[in-house]
Structures are given as C-alpha cells and as structure tokens.
C-alpha positions as CSV (number, residue, x, y, z in Angstrom):
1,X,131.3,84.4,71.1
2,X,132.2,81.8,68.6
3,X,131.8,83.0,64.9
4,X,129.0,80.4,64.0
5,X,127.0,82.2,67.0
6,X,127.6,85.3,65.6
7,X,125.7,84.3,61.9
8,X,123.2,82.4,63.8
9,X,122.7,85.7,66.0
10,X,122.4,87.9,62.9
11,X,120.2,85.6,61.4
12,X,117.7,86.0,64.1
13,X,118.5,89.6,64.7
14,X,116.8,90.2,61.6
15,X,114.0,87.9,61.9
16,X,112.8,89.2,65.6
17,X,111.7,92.5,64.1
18,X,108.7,91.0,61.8
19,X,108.5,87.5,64.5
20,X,107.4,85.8,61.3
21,X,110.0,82.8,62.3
22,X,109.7,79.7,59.8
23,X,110.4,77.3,63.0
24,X,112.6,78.4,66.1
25,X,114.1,74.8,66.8
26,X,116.1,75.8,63.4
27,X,118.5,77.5,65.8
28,X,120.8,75.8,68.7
29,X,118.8,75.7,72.1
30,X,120.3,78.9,73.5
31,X,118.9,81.1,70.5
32,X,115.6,79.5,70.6
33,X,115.0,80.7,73.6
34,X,116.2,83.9,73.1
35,X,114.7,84.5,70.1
36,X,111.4,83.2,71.5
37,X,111.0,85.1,74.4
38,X,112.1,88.2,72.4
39,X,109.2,87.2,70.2
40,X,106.8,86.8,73.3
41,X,107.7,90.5,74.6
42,X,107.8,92.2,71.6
43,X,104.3,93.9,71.4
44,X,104.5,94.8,74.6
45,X,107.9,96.9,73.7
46,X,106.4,97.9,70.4
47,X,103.2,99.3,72.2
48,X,105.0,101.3,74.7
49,X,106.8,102.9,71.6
50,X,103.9,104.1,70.6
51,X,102.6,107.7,70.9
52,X,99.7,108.3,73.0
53,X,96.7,108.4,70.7
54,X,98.1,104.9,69.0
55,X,98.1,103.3,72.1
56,X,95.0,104.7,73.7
57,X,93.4,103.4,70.5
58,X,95.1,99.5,70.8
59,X,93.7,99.9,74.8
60,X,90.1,100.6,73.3
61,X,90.4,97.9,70.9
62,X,91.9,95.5,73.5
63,X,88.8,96.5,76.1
64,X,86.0,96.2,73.2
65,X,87.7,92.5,72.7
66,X,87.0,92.0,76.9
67,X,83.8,92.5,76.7
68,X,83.5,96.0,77.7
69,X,80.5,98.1,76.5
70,X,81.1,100.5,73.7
71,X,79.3,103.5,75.7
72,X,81.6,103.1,78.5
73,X,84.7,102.5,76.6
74,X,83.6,105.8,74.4
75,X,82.9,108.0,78.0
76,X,85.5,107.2,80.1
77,X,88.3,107.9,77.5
78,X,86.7,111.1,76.0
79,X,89.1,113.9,76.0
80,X,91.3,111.7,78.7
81,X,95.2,112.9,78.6
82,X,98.7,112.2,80.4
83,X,98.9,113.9,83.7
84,X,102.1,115.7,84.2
85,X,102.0,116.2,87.8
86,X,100.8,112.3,88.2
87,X,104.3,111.5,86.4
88,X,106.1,113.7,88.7
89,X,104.8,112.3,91.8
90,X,105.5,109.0,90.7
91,X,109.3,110.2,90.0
92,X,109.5,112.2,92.9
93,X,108.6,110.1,95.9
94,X,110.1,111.3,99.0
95,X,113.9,109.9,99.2
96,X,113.7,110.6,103.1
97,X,114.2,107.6,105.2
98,X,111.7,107.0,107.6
99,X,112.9,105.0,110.3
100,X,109.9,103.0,112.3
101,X,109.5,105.6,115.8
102,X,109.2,108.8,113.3
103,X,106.6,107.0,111.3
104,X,104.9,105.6,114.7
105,X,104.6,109.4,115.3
106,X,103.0,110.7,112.9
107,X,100.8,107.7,112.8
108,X,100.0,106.3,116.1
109,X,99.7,109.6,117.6
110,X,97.1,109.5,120.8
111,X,94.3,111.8,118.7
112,X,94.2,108.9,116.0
113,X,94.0,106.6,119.1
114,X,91.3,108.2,120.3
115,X,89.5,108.2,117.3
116,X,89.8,104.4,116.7
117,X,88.4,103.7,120.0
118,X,85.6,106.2,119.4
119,X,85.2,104.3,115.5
120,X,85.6,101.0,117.6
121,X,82.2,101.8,119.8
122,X,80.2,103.5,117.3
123,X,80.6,100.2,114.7
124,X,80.2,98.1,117.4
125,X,78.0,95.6,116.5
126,X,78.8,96.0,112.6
127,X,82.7,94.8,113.6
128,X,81.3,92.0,115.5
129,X,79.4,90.4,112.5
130,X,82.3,91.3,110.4
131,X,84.7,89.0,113.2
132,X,82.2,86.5,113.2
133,X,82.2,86.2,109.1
134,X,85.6,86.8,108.3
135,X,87.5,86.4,112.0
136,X,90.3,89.4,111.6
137,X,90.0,91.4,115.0
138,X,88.3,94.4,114.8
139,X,91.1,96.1,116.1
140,X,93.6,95.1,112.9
141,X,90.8,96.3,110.8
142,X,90.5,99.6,112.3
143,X,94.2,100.0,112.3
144,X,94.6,99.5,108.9
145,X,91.3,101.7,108.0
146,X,92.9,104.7,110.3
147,X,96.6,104.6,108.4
148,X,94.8,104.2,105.0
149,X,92.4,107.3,105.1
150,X,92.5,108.6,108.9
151,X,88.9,106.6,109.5
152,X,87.8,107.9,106.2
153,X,88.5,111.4,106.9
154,X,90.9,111.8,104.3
155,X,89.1,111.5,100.4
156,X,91.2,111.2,97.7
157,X,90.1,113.6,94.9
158,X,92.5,113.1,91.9
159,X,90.0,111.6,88.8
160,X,91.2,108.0,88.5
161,X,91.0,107.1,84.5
162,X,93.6,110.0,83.7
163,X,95.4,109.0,86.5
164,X,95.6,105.6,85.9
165,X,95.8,106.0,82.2
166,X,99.0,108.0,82.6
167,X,101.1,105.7,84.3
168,X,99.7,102.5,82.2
169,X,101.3,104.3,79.2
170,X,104.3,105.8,81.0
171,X,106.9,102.6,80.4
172,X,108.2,102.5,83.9
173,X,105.3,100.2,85.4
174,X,102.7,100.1,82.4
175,X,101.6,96.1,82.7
176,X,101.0,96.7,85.8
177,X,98.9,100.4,85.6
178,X,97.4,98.8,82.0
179,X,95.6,95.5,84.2
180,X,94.9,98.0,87.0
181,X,92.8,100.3,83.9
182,X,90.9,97.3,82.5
183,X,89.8,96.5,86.2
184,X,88.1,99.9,86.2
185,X,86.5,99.3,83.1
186,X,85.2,95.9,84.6
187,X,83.7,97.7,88.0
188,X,82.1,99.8,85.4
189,X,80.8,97.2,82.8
190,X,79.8,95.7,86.2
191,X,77.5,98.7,87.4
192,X,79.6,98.1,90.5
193,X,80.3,102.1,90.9
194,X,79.5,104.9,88.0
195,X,82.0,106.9,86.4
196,X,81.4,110.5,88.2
197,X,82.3,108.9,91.5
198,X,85.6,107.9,90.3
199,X,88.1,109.3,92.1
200,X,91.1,108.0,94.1
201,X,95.2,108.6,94.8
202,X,97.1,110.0,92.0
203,X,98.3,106.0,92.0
204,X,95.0,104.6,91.1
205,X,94.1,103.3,94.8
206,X,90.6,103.7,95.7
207,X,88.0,104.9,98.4
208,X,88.6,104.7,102.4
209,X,90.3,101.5,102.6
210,X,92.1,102.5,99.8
211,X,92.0,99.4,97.3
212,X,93.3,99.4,93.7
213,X,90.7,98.6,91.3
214,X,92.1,94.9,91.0
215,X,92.1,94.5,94.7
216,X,88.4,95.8,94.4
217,X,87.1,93.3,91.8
218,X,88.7,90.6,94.1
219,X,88.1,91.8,97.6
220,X,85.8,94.4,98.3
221,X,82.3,93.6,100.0
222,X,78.9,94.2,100.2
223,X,77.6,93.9,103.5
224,X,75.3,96.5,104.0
225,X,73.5,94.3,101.3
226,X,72.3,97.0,99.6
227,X,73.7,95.5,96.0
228,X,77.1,97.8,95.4
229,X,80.3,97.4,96.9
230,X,80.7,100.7,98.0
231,X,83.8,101.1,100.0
232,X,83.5,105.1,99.5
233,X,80.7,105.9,101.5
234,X,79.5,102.5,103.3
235,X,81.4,102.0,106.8
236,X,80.4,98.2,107.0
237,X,81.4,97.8,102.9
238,X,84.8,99.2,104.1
239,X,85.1,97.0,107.4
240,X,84.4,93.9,105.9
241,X,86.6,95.0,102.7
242,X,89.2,95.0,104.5
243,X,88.4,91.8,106.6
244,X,87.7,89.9,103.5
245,X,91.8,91.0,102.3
246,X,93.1,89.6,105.2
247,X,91.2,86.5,105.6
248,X,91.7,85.5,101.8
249,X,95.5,86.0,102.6
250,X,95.4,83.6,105.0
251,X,94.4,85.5,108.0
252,X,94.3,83.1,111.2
253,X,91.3,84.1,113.3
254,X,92.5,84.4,117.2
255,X,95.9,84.5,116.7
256,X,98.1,88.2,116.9
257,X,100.8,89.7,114.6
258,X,103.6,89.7,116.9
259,X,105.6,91.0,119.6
260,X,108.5,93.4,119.7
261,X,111.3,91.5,121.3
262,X,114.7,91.5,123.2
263,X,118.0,90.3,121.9
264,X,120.6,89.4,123.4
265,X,123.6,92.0,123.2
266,X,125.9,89.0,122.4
267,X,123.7,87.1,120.3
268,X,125.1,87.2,116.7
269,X,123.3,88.1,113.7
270,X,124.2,85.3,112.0
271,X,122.0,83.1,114.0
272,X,119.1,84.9,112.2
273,X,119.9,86.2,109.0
274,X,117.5,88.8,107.3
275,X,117.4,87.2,103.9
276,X,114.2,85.3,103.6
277,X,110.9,87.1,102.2
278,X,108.0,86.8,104.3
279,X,106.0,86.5,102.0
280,X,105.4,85.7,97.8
281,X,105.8,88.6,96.1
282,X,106.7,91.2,98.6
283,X,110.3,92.2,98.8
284,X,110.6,92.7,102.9
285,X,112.8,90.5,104.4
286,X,112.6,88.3,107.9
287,X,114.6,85.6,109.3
288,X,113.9,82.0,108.5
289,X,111.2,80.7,111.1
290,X,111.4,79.1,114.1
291,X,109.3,77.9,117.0
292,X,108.9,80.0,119.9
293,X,110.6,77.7,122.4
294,X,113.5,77.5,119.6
295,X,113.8,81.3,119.4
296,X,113.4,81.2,123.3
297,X,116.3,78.5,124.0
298,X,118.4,81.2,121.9
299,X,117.9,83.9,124.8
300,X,115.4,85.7,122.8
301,X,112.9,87.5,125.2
302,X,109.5,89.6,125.3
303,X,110.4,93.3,125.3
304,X,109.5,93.5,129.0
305,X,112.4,90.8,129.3
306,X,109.8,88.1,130.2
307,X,109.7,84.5,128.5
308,X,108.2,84.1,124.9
309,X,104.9,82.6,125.5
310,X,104.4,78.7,126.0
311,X,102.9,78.2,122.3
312,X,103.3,75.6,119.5
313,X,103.7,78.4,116.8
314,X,106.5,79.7,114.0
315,X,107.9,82.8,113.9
316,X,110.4,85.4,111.9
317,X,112.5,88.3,113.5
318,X,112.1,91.6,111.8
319,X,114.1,94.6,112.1
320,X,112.9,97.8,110.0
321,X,115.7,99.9,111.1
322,X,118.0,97.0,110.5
323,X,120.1,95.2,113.4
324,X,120.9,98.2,115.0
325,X,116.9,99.3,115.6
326,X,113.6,97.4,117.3
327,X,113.3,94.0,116.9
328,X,110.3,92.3,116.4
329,X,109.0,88.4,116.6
330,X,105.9,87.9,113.9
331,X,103.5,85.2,113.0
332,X,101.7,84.6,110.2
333,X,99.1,87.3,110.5
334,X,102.0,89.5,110.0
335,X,102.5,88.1,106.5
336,X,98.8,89.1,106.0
337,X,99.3,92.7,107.2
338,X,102.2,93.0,104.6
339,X,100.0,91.9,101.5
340,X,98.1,94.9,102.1
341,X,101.5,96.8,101.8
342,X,104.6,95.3,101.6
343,X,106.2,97.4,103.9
344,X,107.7,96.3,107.5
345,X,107.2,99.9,108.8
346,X,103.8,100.0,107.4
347,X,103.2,96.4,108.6
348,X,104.6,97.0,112.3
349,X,102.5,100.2,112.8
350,X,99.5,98.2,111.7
351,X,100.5,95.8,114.5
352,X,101.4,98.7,116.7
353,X,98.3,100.3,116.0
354,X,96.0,97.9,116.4
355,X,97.6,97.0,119.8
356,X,96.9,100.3,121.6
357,X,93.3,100.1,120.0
358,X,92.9,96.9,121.9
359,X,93.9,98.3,125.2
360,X,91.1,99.2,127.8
C-alpha cells in the first residue's frame, strides 16, 4: 500500500467508528466506498455486539416504529430468553451425507405411499378446486405436504418467539432470523393466528406445510373461507398454501418436474457441466439448459432407455450424488419444487414422491 493510502486509511479508520463523515468524496474512490459501506453496516455489527437485554430492547423499539401494538410487543417478549438447545441444534446439524436412495428410503417408503393415496381420496374434491385455482397437481402438493409433516401427523411443538428470537440475536444468521421475528409480530398485529398457538420447528418454520413466518405473510391461504389462514389445523388452508408457493414461483400448470435419465457411458461431463444455479437464490447446481431433442441428439435417453419425449421444452441435468449417481432431466417445475427447499435430494424426492402418488 502506498504511504499516502496509509494516512488516508487512518484518517478514515478513525472516522468509521462515530460515521459522522464531513463528506465521503473527500477521499480517492476506493476509500469512499469502503468507508461508505462500512458506514452502511455498522449498526448492524454494533447491534449484534450488544448483550441480550440491549438488543431485545432496540427490537421492541424497532417493532413499535412498524406499527406493531404495544400489548403484543409487551406479551410476546415477556420473560422471552436464548434457548441453548435451539443454538446447539443449529451448530450441530447432522454432518452425515445423505446420498439420494437412503433419503428416498426413509421418505418414499410404501406406508407413506399408502397414506398419500388414502390423503389423495379423502380431499378429493378439496384438491380439485385447489388444481383448478392455482393449477399445481395434486399429487406435487401431497408430496410436499407428506415430506414436510408426514400428512400433518408430525406437530412441531418447540414455542416459536424464543425460538426464533434466539437465532435473530445469535450473529451467525441474525438478518435473516431478525425479518423472520418481525413477520410473526405482523401475523399477530394481523389477528391472523394468536400467540398460544405459536408453535413450530426449533428453526422458526410453521404448521403442516411447514412455512416460515415470511413465507406465511406472503403465501399462506384461506380457503376454507372462514377468515384465518390457518395452515395448522385447516387441510384445504394447507393444500392451497402450498399450491399458492408453487404457482407464485412460476409453477406451469400441466407440465411435470422431470425424468430420471440415461447417459451415455462415453458421454463426457464436459458436455454438461454442473455449474449453473437452477434457480435465484438457491445454491443447487444443474447444467445449462437445453431442448429435449438437443439433449436427445447427445444420446441422452429415458431411464427405461426409450427416446426423450417429442416436446418443444428446456431442460437441466441434475445429479445429487454427483456424476457418479442418478441422473435426472428437469423442467421448470423443478425450479419451483427447489424454492420450497433448495435442496436437489429434497427436490427429486418431491418429484419422486409425487410420481408414485400418481400411479393407479
């Protein structure tokens, strides 16, 4: 660094702590921006320096200023502490490597199959209506409803507030956990649920299709029409729920997820390089895409070894396991699938899933 960077960096160094800069463009470009965005960001460091009570205090202040009622701001954080084990769980998430047939086990197992089917006739009608409004196939919805909380079987119990008010202080993903807390305190300003039946997964998501409180505000339904969007006790709330997530992320009604596919023994990776995101803001990676009578020129085939199908559509080669595993050929529903949970093994099962529910 040359030494008139190194005065112009002190100089700055010792005006970032108070931020009260005179004007910015008074240093060369590369400092202005440096000392800006450290300006920007500083609260946000400075609040997650601060101990608990301070902070829970600025969070009170910062929710009065949103508009949220006193009474509720006052109740929900009343005697509210860190959770330990919450921490823990959120350091200690299993570092075993699932690879896509163990998880397809213990998911898609032919009791949960049985189950959907049974799900599938008793909501009958209510899944039609739900097709008709939102056009997801009632079979990816029940897929996705089965993984989440077996078909609502499984209830989360852990009190969400603490919960979520533990990891938005913890530093290690607090702007996130922080919105996710004011979204509760919107569902309640809203009336949309009350504060006893707050309760969800020790990482704030919520009821059977398990939806964090931001999905909630933007997603969740009532179609029961009975005036509350209750996806904990309300089967067609749930349904359509999860319908509406899918069709607001671009759903495409009568068109499927994918196939697994063949690939040639000889046919290099290189061809298809796994480097491209499928899509914004998930980190699981596809091929670029390509038409189906592209991919099929290249000798890729159905899993049966028959021809691709004779269809004007785009589509990206996934391999969970990596080259050496299954291979799979998905369309844009996929990319849906995966904004529920941007995860290929969590996105294939759905697929998966959802295929064996279809069968007669």
């Amino acid at each position: 660094m040359a030494q008139e960077d190194t005065v112009i960096y002190g100089r700055a160094h010792v005006m970032l702590f108070s931020c009260g800069l005179r004007k910015v463009s008074q240093f060369p470009a590369k400092i202005s921006l440096w000392v800006s965005l450290f300006c920007l960001f500083a609260p946000v460091a400075q609040s997650q320096n601060l101990d608990y009570t301070s902070w829970l205090e600025q969070v009170k202040t910062e929710a009065l200023e949103r508009g949220i009622k006193q009474e509720i701001i006052k109740s929900v954080f009343k005697g509210v502490k860190p959770i330990k084990r919450v921490l823990k769980k959120d350091r200690n998430q299993s570092e075993f490597k699932l690879t896509l047939d163990i998880y397809l086990r213990r998911v898609v197992t032919e009791k949960n199959v049985k189950r959907g089917k049974v799900m599938a006739k008793s909501h009958q009608k209510t899944l039609k209506m739900v097709y008709e409004r939102y056009g997801v196939a009632p079979r990816v919805i029940l897929a996705i409803w089965g993984i989440e909380t077996r078909f609502g079987l499984v209830k989360a119990n852990i009190p969400l507030i603490p919960s979520i008010v533990t990891l938005a202080y913890d530093k290690r993903r607090s702007k996130y956990f922080r919105a996710q807390l004011f979204s509760v305190l919107e569902m309640l300003n809203r009336g949309y649920i009350e504060q006893t039946s707050l309760f969800g997964s020790w990482a704030g998501a919520m009821g059977q299709p398990q939806f964090m409180p931001s999905s909630y505000l933007a997603y969740a339904q009532d179609f029961d029409g009975d005036g509350r969007r209750d996806i904990w006790n309300s089967v067609p709330d749930v349904l359509a729920s999860i319908a509406n997530y899918l069709a607001q992320h671009h759903w495409r009604r009568n068109r499927i997820w994918g196939r697994e596919i063949k690939i040639p023994i000889n046919y290099s990776k290189n061809l298809y390089p796994l480097n491209r995101r499928v899509t914004r803001g998930c980190r699981a990676k596809a091929s670029a895409p390509k038409k189906l009578i592209n991919w099929h020129r290249e000798g890729i085939r159905m899993a049966d070894g028959n021809p691709l199908p004779k269809v004007d559509i785009s589509g990206v080669i996934v391999q969970p396991d990596g080259t050496k595993g299954r291979s799979f050929l998905t369309y844009n529903n996929y990319a849906a699938i995966l904004s529920y949970n941007c995860a290929h093994l969590y996105g294939i099962t759905v697929g998966i899933f959802s295929d064996y529910l279809g069968k007669r």
